[in-house]
N, C-alpha and C positions, 0 to 999 in steps of 0.2 A: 504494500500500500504506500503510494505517494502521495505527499500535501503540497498543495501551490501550485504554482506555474512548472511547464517543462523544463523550465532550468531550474529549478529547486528541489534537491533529490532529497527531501526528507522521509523514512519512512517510518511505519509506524513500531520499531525497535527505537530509532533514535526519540522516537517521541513517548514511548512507554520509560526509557531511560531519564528523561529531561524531572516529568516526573515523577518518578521512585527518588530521584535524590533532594527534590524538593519535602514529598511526605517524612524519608527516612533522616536527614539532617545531615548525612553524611554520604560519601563516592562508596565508602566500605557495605554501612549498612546496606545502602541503594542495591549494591553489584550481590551481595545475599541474597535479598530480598526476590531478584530479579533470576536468582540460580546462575551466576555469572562469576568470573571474576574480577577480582578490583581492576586492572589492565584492562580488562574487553571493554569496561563502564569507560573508563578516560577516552580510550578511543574512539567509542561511540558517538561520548560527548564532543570529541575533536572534529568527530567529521560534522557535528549539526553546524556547530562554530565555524568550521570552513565553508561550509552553506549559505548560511548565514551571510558569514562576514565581520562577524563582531561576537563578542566577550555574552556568555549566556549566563555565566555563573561566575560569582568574584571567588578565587578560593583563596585569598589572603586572608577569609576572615572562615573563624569558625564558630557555629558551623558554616559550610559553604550556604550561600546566599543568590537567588537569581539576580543578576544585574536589570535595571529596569526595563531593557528590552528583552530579557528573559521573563521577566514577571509579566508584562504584557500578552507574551507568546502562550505562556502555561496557562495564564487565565482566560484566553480566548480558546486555547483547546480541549482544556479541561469537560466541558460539555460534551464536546466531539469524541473524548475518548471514554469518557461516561456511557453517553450513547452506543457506541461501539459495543461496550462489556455488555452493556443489559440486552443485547442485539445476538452477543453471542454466546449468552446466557440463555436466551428465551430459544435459539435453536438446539443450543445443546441438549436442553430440555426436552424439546421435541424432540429429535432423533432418538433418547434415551427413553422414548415414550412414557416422559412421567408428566407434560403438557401436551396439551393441543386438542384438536377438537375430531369428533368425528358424526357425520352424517350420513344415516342407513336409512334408506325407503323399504317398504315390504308391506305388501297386500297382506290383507288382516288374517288369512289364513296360514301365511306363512311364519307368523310370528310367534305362535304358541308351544312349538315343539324344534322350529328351526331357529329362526332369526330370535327370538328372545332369549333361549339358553345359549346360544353364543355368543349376544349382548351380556349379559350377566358374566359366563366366564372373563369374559374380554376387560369387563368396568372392574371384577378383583383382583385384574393381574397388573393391572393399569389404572388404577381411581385418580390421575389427574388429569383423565384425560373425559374432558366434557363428554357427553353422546345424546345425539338427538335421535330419536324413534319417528320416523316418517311416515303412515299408513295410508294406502292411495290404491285406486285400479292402476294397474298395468302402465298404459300410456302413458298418465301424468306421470309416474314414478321415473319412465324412459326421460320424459323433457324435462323432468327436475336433476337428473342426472348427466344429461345431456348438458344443459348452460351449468351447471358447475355445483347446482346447489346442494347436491346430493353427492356423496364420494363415490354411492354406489345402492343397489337394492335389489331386492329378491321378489319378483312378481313372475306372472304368468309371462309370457311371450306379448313383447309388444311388437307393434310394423318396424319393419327393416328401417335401417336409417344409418349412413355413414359415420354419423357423429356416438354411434353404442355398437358396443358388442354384447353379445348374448351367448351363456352359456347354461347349457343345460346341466341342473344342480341335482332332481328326481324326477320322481311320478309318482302318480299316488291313484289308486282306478274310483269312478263316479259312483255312487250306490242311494240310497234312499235315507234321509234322516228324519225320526220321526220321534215323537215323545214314547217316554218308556213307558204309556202307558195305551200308546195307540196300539188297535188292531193287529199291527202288520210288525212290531216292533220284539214279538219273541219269535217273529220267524227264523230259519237261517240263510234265508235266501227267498227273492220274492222277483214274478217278472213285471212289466211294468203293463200288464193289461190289468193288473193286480192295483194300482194305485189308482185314486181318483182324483181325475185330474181336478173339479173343485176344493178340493183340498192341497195343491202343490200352489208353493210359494216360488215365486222366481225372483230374478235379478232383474235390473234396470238394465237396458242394453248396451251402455257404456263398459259393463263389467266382463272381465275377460273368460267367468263362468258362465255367462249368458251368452257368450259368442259361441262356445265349446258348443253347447248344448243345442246352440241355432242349426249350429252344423254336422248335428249327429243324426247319420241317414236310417236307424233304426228308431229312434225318439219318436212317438207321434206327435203330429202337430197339436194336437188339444192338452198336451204336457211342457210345450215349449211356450205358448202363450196363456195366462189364467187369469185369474179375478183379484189376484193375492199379489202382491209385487213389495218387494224390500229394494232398500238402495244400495244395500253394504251385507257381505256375509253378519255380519255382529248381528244386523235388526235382522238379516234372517234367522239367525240362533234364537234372538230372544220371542221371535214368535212362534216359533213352534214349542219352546219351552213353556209359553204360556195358552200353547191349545188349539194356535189360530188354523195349523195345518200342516202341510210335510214338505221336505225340499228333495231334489234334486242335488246333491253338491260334492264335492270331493270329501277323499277320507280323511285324510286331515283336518281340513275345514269343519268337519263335524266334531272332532276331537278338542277344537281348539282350547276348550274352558276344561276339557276334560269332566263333564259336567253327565254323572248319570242319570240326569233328567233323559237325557239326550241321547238316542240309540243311532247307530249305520248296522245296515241290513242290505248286505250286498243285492243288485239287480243283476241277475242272471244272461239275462238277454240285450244290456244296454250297451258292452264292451267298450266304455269309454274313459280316456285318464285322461288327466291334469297335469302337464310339466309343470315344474320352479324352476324358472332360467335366473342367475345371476348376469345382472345388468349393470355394466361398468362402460364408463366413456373411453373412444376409440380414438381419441385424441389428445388425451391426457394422463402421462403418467402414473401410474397407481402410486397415492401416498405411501409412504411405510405406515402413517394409521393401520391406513385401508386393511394397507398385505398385512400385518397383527390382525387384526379384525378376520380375515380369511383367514389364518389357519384358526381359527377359535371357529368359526364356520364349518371347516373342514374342506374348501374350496382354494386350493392354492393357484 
């Protein structure tokens, strides 16, 4: 590192020197302090002074003392070399992952058995490092991650896009969720001429389980569209929990509260899964967060 103009070679040794012999009162202390010996400190200071051009420090008197034009110099840099430490303070920190921040998206489904228990490992191996939980459909979670706001996230498969890569994480197969006290709910398998379609709850068609199920050529049509519609897996859990009806959804997704209100009963006939793609920007480095974050995922 150099200060000034092209012809003023000072760098940032002559300038970490200039002050330690000001703090420590003496060339000896200073050149200790500094891990040095007393000769490399003189020299140091020789060459700022021939930089320079003039007397930085009086050493007739003791202790040595800046000359005013040394006093001048230290106190205008002192900020700057201030600046500097807390600079390379705060990245050491980060690298050493005991600061910094991290930001994960994940459809509500993915969070209760994947992305949640690798958030928790991740915050007690690393508690200084902030963490935001993002929960979104698919899409958005890609364009949150896409412009930068998100480091990365775990949803269903969004539209192709230059700016994301997509990688596939599992699967999990499609089956019936019903209250543990519906009808269909102590079967071990049911097919789906067996459900009634007034009673199936779906998704909003933003949702990337309502896409799946759009496009599933065994599904009838009178189970893809109903009377019952939730905006989000979560309000679909809570209403069947509370009677309104039965869903359609992936195994996990039923699992997510782990809640035995709540039963999956596999459908026989419906032969449909659900990937988890991890979503990561294709034009942007992976933080060292991130990659800490991925292996606690299990996604290297």
């Amino acid at each position: 590192m150099k200060l000034g103009s092209e012809n003023l070679n000072i760098t940032l040794r002559h300038l970490r020197a200039l002050h330690a012999i000001r703090a420590q009162g003496s060339f000896a202390r200073a050149a200790e302090a500094l891990g040095v010996v007393p000769s490399a400190l003189t020299e140091t200071v020789r060459q700022a002074e021939e930089e320079v051009g003039a007397p930085l420090f009086d050493r007739r008197m003791r202790p040595p003392q800046p000359t005013p034009l040394g006093l001048a110099f230290l106190e205008e840099t002192a900020p700057v070399l201030a600046g500097l430490d807390r600079a390379l303070g705060r990245m050491r920190a980060q690298a050493g992952l005991s600061a910094g921040r991290l930001a994960v998206g994940a459809a509500p489904s993915a969070i209760g058995d994947l992305v949640g228990p690798a958030l928790a490992r991740f915050r007690a191996a690393h508690p200084g490092i902030s963490c935001l939980l993002h929960d979104d459909v698919a899409e958005r979670l890609a364009g949150l991650v896409s412009d930068g706001t998100l480091d990365l996230a775990v949803a269903g498969r969004a539209r192709q896009s230059p700016d994301l890569t997509q990688t596939e994480l599992r699967r999990d197969p499609f089956g019936l969720a019903c209250g543990a006290g519906h009808r269909l709910a102590a079967r071990g398998a049911v097919t789906l001429s067996e459900i009634d379609p007034a009673e199936v709850i779906t998704l909003s068609a933003e949702t990337g389980t309502r896409q799946l199920l759009a496009g599933a050529a065994a599904l009838p049509e009178a189970l893809k569209e109903t009377g019952l519609q939730a905006h989000s897996t979560i309000a679909q859990l809570c209403m069947i929990r509370a009677g309104l009806g039965v869903a359609l959804m992936p195994k996990a997704a039923v699992g997510l509260f782990g809640d035995p209100a709540i039963r999956f009963v596999p459908v026989t006939d419906l032969g449909l899964w659900r990937a988890l793609y991890l979503l990561e920007p294709a034009r942007r480095a992976r933080s060292h967060v991130a990659a800490a974050f991925l292996e606690e995922l299990g996604a290297r």
